[in-house]
N, C-alpha and C positions, 0 to 999 in steps of 0.2 A: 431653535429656529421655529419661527410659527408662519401660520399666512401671510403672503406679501401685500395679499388683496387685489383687488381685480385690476386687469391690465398688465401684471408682471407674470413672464416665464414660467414660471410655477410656481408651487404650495406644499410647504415641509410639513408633514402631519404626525403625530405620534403612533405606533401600530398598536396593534388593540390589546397586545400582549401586557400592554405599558399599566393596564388596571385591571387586567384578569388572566387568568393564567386557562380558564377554562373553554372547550370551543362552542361553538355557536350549536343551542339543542339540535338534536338529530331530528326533531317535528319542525323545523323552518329550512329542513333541505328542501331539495326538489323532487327526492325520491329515496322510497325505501333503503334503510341500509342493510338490510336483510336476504342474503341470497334465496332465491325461488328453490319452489321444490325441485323443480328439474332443469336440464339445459336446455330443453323447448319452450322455456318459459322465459328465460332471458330475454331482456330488454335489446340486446348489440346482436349483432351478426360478427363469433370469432371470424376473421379472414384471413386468407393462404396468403405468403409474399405476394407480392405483385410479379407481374410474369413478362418482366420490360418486352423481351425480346417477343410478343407474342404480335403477329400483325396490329390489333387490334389495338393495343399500347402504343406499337413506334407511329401508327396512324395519330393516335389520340398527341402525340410529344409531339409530329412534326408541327401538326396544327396549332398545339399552343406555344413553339416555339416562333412562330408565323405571326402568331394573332401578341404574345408580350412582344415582342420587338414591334410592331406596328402599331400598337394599341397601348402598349402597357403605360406610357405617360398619361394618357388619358383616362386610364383605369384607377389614377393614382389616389384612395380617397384621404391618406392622411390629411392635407391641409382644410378637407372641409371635416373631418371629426375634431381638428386642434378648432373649429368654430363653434363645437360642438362639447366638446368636453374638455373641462379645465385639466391642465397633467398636474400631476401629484409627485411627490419623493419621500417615500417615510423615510421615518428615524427610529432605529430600531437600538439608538444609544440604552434607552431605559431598561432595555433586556440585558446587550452587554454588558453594562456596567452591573448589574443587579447579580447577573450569571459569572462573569469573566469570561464569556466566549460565547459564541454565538456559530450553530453547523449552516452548511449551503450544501447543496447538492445539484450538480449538472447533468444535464444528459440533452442528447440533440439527436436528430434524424432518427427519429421513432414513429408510432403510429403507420408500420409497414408489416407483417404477419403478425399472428397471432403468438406464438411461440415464443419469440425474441422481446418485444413488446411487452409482453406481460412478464417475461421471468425478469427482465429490466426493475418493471414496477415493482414485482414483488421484492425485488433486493434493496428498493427505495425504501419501501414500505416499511422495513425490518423495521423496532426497534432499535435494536442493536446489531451491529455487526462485529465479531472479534476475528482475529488473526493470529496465527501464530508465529514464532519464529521465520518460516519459510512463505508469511504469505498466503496459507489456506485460511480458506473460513470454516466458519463453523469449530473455532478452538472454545474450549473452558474459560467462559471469563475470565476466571480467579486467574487464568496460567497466561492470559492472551498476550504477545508482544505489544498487540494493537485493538485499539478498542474505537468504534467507531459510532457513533448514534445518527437515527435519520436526521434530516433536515429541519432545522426552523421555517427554511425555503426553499423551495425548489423552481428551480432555475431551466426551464426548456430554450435549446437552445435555438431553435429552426427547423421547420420541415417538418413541422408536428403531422403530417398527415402525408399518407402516400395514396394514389399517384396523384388526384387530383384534389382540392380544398372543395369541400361540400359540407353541410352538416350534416350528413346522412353519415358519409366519410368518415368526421371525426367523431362520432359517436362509436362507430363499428370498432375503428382502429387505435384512438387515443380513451375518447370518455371511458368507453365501455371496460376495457384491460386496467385502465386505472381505478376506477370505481372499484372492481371487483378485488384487484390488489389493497385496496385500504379504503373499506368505505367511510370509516368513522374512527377518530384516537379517543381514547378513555376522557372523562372529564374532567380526571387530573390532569391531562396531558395539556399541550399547547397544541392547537389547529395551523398544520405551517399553511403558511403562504405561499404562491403560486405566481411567478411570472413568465413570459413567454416572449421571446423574439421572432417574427415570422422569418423563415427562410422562403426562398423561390417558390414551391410546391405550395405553400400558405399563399401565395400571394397570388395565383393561377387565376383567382375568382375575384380579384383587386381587395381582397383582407377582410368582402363583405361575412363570410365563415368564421376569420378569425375573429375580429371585430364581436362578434357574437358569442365566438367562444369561451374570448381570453377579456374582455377589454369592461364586462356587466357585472362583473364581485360576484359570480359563479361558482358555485363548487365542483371541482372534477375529485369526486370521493370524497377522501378529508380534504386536499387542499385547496383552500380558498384563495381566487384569484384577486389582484388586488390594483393589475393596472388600467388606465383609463383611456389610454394609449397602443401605437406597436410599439412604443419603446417607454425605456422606461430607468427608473435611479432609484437608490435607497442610498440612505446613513448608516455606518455600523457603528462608527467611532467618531471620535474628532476629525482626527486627517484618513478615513479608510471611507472611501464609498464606492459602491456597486455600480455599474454602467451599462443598458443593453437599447444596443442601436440598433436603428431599423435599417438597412442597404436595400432599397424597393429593386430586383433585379437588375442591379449593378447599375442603378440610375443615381444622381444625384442627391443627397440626403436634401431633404425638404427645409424649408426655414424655419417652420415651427421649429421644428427639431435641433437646428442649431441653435435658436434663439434659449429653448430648456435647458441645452446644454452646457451652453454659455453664461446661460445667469446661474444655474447650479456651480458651474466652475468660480465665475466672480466672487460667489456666497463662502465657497472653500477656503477655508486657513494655508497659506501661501505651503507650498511643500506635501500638499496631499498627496493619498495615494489612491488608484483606481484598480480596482478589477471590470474590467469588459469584458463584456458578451456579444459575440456578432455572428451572424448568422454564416458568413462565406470568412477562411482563411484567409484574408488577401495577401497576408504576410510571406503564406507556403505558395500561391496563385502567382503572386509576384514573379517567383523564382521558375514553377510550373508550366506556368503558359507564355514564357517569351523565352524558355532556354531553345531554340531554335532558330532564333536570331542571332547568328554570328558576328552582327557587325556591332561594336562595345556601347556607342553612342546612341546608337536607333535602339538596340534591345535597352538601354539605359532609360529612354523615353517610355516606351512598351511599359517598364515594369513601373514606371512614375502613372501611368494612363491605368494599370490593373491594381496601383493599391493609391489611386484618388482620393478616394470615399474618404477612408480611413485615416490616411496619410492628411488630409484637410482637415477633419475633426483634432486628429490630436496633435498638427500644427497650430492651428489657428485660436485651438481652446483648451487642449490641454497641455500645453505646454506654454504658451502663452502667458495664461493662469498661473506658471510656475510648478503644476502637478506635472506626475509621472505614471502609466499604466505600468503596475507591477506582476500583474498576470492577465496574461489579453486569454481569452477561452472562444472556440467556435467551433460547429459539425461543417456540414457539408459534403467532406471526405470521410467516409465511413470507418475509419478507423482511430486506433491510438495513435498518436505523432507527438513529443511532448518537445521544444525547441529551448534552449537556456542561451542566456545573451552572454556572451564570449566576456565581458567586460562586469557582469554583477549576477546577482542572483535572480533577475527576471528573468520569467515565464510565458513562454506562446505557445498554445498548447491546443490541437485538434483533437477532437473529442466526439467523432461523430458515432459512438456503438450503441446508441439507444434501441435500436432494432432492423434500422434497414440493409440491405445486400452489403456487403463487405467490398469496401477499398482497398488496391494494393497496399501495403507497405514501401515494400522492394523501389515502389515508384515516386518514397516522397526523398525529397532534397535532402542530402548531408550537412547541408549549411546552408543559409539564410545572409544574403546582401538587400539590407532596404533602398530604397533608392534616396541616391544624395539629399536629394530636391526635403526628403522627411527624416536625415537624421544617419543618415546610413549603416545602422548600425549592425551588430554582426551575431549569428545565431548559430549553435551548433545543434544538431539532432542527438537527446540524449537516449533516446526511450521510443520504442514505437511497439504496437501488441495489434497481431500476432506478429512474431518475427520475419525476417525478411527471406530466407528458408522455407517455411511454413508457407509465406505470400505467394512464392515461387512455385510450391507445389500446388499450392492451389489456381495458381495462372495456368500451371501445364493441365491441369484437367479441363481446360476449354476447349481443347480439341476434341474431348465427348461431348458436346455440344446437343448432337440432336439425341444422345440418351439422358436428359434431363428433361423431365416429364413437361415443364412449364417451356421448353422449347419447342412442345412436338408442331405447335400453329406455324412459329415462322419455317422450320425446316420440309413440313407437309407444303407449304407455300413455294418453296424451291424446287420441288417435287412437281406439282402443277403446273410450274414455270417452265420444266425440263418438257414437261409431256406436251404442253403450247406450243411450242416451238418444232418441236419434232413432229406436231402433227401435219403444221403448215410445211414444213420441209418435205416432209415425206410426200404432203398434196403436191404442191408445187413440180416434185420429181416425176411426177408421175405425166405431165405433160409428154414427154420424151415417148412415152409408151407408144402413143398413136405410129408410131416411126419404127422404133426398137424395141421388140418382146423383151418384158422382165428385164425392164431399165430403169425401176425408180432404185431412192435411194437404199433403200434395203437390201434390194437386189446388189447393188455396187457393192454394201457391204457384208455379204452372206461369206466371200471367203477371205476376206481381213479388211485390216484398216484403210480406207479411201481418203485420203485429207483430201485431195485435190476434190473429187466429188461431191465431199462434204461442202467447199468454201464454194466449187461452181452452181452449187442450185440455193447455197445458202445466200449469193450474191444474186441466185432471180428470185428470191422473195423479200420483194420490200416489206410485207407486213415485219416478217423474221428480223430483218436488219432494223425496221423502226423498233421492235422490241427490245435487240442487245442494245443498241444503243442509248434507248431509255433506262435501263439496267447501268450502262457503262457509265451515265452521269451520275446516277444514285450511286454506285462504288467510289466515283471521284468525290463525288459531294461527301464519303462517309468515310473516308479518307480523313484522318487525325493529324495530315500534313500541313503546315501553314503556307508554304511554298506551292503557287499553282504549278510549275509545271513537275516537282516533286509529286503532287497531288493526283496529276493526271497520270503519271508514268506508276503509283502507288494502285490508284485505282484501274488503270487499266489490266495491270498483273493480277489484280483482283480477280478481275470480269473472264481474261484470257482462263486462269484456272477453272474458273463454270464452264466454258464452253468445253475448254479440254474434256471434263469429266463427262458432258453432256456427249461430243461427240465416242468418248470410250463409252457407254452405256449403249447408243446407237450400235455401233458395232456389235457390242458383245449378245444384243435382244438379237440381231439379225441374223449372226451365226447361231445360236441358238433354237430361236424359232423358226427361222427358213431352212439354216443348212443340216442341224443335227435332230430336231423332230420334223422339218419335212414340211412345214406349214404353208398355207398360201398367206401371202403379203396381206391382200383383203378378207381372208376368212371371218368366219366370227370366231374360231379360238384362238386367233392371232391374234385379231384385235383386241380382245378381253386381256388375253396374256400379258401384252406389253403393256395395255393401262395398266393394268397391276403392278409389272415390272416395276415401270415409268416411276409410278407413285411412290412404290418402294423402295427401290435403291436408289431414286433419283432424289427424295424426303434425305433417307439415311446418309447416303456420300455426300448428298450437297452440303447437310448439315456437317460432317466431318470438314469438310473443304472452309466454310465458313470458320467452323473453331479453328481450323491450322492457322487460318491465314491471321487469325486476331491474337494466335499465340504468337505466331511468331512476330508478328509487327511490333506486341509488346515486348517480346524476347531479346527482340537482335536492334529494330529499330526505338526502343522506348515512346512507343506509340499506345493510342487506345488505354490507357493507365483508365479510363472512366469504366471503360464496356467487357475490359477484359473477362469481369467478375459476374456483371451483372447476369448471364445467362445462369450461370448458379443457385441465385436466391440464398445464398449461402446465411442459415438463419446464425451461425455460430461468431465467437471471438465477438461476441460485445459484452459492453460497456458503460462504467459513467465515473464521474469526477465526484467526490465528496470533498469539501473545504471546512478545515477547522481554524478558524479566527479565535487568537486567543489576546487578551489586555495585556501579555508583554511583545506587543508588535509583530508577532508573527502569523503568517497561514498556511497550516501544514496541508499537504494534498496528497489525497488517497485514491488513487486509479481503481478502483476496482473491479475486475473482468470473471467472464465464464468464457471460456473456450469451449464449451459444448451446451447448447443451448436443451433445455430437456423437448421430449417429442420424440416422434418417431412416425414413421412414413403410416399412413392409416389406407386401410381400403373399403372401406363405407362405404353406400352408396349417398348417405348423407352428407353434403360438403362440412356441416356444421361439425359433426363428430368426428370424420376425418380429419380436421384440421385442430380439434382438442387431443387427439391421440397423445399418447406420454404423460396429459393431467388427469388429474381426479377431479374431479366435481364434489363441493361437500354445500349439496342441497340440507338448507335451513342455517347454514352458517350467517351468523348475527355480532351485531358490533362493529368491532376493528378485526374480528377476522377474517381473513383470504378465502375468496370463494372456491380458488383452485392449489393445488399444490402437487407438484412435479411426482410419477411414479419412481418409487425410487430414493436416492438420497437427497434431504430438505433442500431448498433454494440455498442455507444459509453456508451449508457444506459445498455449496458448488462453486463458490466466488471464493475470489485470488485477488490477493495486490498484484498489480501488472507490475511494479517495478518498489523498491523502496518508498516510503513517503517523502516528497518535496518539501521543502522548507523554504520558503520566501519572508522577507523581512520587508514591515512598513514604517514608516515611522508615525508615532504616539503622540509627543508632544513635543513642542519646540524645534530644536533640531535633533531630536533625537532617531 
């Protein structure tokens, strides 16, 4: 297939591999591939996970959740880039066929610490990776069950950057980790190629970052970016081609985009087969976000409204066309989840361990119903990493919530909140006094618990009452109930357990500092005392109160599956997808994980070497060598097949 010429969908190009084997000289990058002599001389700033639950973050999410739902159509710049830039589909047949096989490698929701991030890239990066019998890497070629080479292509799957899309952003988090993981392959080797699907967090800035990043035939280290677009197709074979769509946050796929997809499908030999790429699960989402609705035909609707997008595309165009997706791939959900279709040997498989915070397990679907409306077809869960045990144990440590260093802002903030409230309470008690000596509320509570005291001065301060109240709609609003008066009766039990703890703290500073050293109400060592108290135990417990309530919501209620984790940072249990396409119709798939991500907690006063702790730096490293490598045993000894290799069948030629 060659050019259509102007005015058609796109343009089938040969890849560059098709007349050279060799990559583009290291003097027409953009920069050195030589690491500096020191870590103070790096180009990126390594950075810590992101620290969701920190004030400052849930501030920064409410707002852009605020500003894309209001704004985000408006933001939307695909259809003026598709005026802009012609879309392309290589064919990458002339390697296949030349090779008999042709490697892919996936991975999504990365560009989030520095730790997870880079040990990712660096197991990209390998050469080789072998296996043994059981699974481990790092075997003896000569003896390896399994043998696995990097990428011709690498495949990002969404969510290339955390929290926000900047180029400052993806320099720090993506370029920089990857650069340094492989700046350059030998010149015997072949320079893979580099596509990219934006997910939500790309899209924060309306794709003007990504557009920049992914979209100019850039290098990120050795791999050279190759689309023109956020979405994008390649050729492997005859009937095998590549698919990675854009879903601009869960808005309508654009017509450019169907229009590309469309002629690409029409151009297809009737019976092709598809591997897609998409940025959001909507197949697990489907099942996810309407199991709450109990009534068959409304949750029937629900789950047709959350897999749209998708369910349109491969209604309308690939299926249409006569083709079939034989492996759908997406991040999103931070973990493994790998789904087999009850009826053949396709593949839908969540894949999001490239580096960011860990998603339950425990919390994805045993089976998979698509909805009627696209096919209904039926998915069992065969594989998920870390296991649903493991998931479990890691949910129940969120009730240490505020002993997690990246939680101390929001829990200090509960702390504040405790000491506001009590201060105006205590003012407000103190009216009484003009009438009744040593009648505020302190007083009341110097020889035990006063409820009743507590609700009647809490009931004359309306500052006090406008503030639970503001509190008790944030609890309902953050409430993972879809049901409002589920919502309200979830959140209110929320808010009841702060006040609870708030008024046992009250008590306990008052019998303490009034009744057992003696203090005056007003003193200045009282007052000092209980700020400090205030802040401290009211920071500590509240933060305990918070983690319970989000254990147990997800415990008992299967709620909160998103947040459960996220106070964690938990940099371990990722991942990525390597695909081996081979000329007798198959493509074998190789999970491969680290369950402990190398690092180790640093205490620097430097955030930059803090946050490299566990690597070594190897200033003057040159070539295709790794600037960093794990203290300890190699990158190549730390990765694991998560499960057996997959085997999916495509077909070749005719009906075969």
């Amino acid at each position: 297939m060659t050019d259509r010429g102007p005015g058609t969908a796109f343009a089938v190009l040969p890849h560059a591999w098709a007349d050279e084997s060799a990559p583009r000289p290291a003097g027409e990058l953009p920069y050195s591939i030589n690491a500096p002599a020191s870590v103070e001389e790096l180009d990126f700033e390594p950075r810590p996970m992101v620290a969701w639950y920190s004030p400052r973050e849930l501030f920064i999410a409410a707002f852009r959740a605020v500003v894309s739902g209001i704004f985000g159509a408006y933001a939307d710049k695909r259809e003026t880039i598709s005026l802009l830039a012609k879309p392309v589909a290589r064919d990458y047949r002339p390697h296949f066929e030349r090779h008999g096989e042709i490697w892919i490698d996936f991975v999504a929701d990365l560009g989030d610490g520095w730790s997870p991030t880079y040990a990712i890239a660096r197991l990209i990066a390998e050469r080789e990776l072998a296996f043994d019998g059981e699974g481990r890497g790092g075997a003896d070629a000569a003896a390896a069950a399994s043998r696995t080479r990097r990428g011709h292509v690498l495949i990002m799957g969404g969510d290339q950057v955390y929290p926000t899309a900047s180029l400052a952003e993806y320099g720090d988090r993506l370029v920089g980790p990857y650069r340094a993981a492989l700046p350059a392959v030998p010149y015997d080797d072949e320079a893979p190629h580099l596509y990219a699907v934006p997910g939500n967090h790309d899209w924060y800035d309306g794709l003007g970052s990504f557009f920049q990043v992914f979209c100019r035939e850039r290098w990120i280290g050795a791999w050279k970016t190759q689309q023109s677009r956020s979405y994008f197709a390649f050729r492997i074979s005859e009937r095998l081609w590549v698919w990675g769509i854009d879903i601009q946050l869960c808005a309508n796929i654009d017509q450019p985009q169907l229009d590309y997809f469309d002629g690409i499908a029409a151009e297809m030999p009737e019976g092709s087969s598809i591997v897609l790429c998409t940025a959001q699960p909507s197949w697990t989402y489907a099942e996810m976000n309407t199991w709450q609705e109990r009534h068959a035909a409304r949750r029937e609707k629900d789950k047709e409204e959350v897999y749209n997008n998708l369910g349109h595309l491969e209604k309308t165009i690939v299926h249409r066309h006569g083709h079939d997706i034989v492996v759908a791939l997406a991040g999103d959900a931070h973990n493994y989840t790998r789904y087999q279709d009850e009826a053949s040997d396709q593949q839908r498989i969540v894949a999001g361990g490239g580096g960011a915070s860990l998603f339950p397990t425990h919390d994805m679907p045993e089976t998979l119903v698509l909805p009627e409306k696209f096919g209904g077809r039926r998915y069992r869960r065969e594989a998920v990493f870390p296991d649903e045990r493991r998931s479990r144990r890691l949910a129940a440590k969120t009730v240490l919530f505020p002993l997690f260093r990246q939680n101390w802002g929001l829990a200090l903030l509960m702390g504040s909140m405790y000491l506001l409230i009590a201060w105006v309470v205590q003012s407000v008690s103190k009216i009484r006094t003009a009438q009744v000596a040593d009648a505020t509320l302190m007083h009341d509570l110097t020889d035990g618990p006063d409820l009743m005291a507590f609700i009647a001065i809490l009931a004359h301060s309306p500052g006090s009452v406008a503030f639970l109240v503001l509190l008790l709609f944030g609890f309902i609003a953050f409430s993972a109930y879809a049901s409002l008066p589920k919502k309200i009766l979830h959140g209110t039990l929320h808010t009841l357990a702060h006040v609870a703890l708030l008024f046992g703290l009250l008590t306990a500073f008052a019998m303490v500092n009034l009744g057992v050293l003696g203090l005056g109400v007003d003193t200045v060592p009282q007052v000092i005392l209980f700020f400090v108290e205030m802040l401290l135990f009211g920071s500590l417990l509240g933060g305990f109160v918070f983690g319970a309530y989000l254990w147990l919501s997800n415990r008992f209620l299967h709620l909160h599956d998103d947040e459960i984790l996220l106070g964690q940072s938990d940099p371990d249990y990722k991942h990525f997808l390597r695909l081996h396409v081979r000329r007798d119709g198959t493509i074998t798939i190789y999970p491969v994980g680290v369950a402990k991500v190398p690092g180790k907690r640093g205490w620097s006063a430097d955030s930059v070497r803090r946050t490299l702790a566990g690597w070594m730096f190897r200033p003057g490293a040159s070539g295709s060598q790794s600037w960093f490598e794990p203290e300890g045993a190699p990158m190549p000894a730390r990765a694991r097949l998560i499960e057996t290799p997959v085997t999916v069948s495509f077909r070749t030629k005719g009906g075969e």
